[in-house]
C-alpha positions as CSV (number, residue, x, y, z in Angstrom):
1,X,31.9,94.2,104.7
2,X,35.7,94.9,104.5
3,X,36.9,95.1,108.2
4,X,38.3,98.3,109.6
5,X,40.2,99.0,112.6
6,X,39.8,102.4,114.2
7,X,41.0,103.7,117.7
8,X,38.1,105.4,119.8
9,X,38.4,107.1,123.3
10,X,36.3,105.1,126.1
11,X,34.1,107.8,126.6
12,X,33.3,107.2,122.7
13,X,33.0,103.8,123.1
14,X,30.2,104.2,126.0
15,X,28.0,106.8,124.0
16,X,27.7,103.8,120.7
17,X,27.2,101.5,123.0
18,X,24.2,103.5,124.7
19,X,23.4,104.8,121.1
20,X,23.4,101.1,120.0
21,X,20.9,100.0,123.1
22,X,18.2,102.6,122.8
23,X,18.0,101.2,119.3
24,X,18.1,98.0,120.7
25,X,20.2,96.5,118.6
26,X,23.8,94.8,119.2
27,X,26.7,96.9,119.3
28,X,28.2,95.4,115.9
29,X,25.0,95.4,114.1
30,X,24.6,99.2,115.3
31,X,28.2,100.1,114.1
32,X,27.9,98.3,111.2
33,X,24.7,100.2,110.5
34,X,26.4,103.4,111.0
35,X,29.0,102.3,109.0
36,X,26.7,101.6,106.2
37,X,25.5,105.2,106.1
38,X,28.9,106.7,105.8
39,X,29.6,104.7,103.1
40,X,26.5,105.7,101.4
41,X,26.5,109.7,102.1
42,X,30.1,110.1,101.6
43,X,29.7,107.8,98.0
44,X,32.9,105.5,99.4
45,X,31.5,102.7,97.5
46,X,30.0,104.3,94.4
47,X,32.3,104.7,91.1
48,X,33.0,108.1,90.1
49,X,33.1,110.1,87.1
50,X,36.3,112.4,86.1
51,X,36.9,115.5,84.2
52,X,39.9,117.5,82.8
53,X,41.4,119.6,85.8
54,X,41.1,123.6,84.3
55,X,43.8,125.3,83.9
56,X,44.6,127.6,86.6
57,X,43.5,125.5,89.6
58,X,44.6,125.2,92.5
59,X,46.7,121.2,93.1
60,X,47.0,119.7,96.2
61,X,48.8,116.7,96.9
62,X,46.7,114.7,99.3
63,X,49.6,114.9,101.9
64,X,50.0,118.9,101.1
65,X,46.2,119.6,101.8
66,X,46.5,117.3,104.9
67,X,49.0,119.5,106.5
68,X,47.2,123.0,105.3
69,X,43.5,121.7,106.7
70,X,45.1,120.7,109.9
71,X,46.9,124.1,109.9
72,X,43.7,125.9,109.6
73,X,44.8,127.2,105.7
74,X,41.8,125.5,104.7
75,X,38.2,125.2,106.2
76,X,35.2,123.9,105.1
77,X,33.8,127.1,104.3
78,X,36.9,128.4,102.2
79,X,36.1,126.5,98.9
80,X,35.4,123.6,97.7
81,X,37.5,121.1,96.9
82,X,37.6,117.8,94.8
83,X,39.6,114.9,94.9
84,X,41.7,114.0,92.0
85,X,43.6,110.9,90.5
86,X,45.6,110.2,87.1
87,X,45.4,114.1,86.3
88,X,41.7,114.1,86.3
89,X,39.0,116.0,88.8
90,X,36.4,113.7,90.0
91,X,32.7,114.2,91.2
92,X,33.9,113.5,94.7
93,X,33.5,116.3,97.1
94,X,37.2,116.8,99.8
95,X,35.8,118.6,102.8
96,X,38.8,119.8,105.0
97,X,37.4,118.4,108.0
98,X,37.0,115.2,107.0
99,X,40.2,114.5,104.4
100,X,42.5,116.1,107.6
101,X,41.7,112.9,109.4
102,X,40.6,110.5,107.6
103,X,41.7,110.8,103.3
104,X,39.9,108.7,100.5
105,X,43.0,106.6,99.9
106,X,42.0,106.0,96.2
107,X,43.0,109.4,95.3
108,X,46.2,111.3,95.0
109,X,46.0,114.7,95.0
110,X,42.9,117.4,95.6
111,X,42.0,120.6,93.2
112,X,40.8,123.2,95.3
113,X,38.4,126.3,94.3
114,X,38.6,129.1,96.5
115,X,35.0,131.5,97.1
């Protein structure tokens, strides 16, 4: 598993490790377990498909819908949005809450659909 170095809070720290020992397991095997299931339900992993972007949508650079997301332009509930690479919408789904902290770096820009 490709290593990753994030910064927690202590406070975080103590609820994974608790988390980790009513599931009695070790607090690597826990976070690696955890980190498993991100990868899996956010499709980090998994190769996606592409489409032409339709004309008339709505481009963000990745650092441009950063900045709006943490500005509170965009929330979840606004739209959807989909990251985007080479010109091309993929299958992959850019929640504002998530991509404001923490961005698929494999992708460039995000095409956003208002409601």
């Amino acid at each position: 598993m490709q290593e990753i170095d994030i910064d927690i809070s202590l406070e975080d720290y103590y609820t994974i490790n608790e988390k980790a020992r009513k599931e009695k397991m070790l607090l690597d095997d826990y976070v690696n377990k955890i980190l498993k299931e991100y990868i899996t339900f956010h499709s980090i992993d998994k190769e996606y498909s592409t489409k032409p972007i339709p004309s008339g949508s709505h481009i963000f650079t990745i650092e441009s819908f950063i900045q709006e997301c943490k500005d509170g332009s965009l929330i979840d509930d606004d739209g959807d949005g989909y990251y985007s690479v080479d010109n091309m919408e993929t299958n992959i789904q850019a929640y504002p809450s998530e991509v404001s902290n923490n961005p698929d770096s494999r992708f460039t820009h995000v095409i956003w659909y208002n409601k």
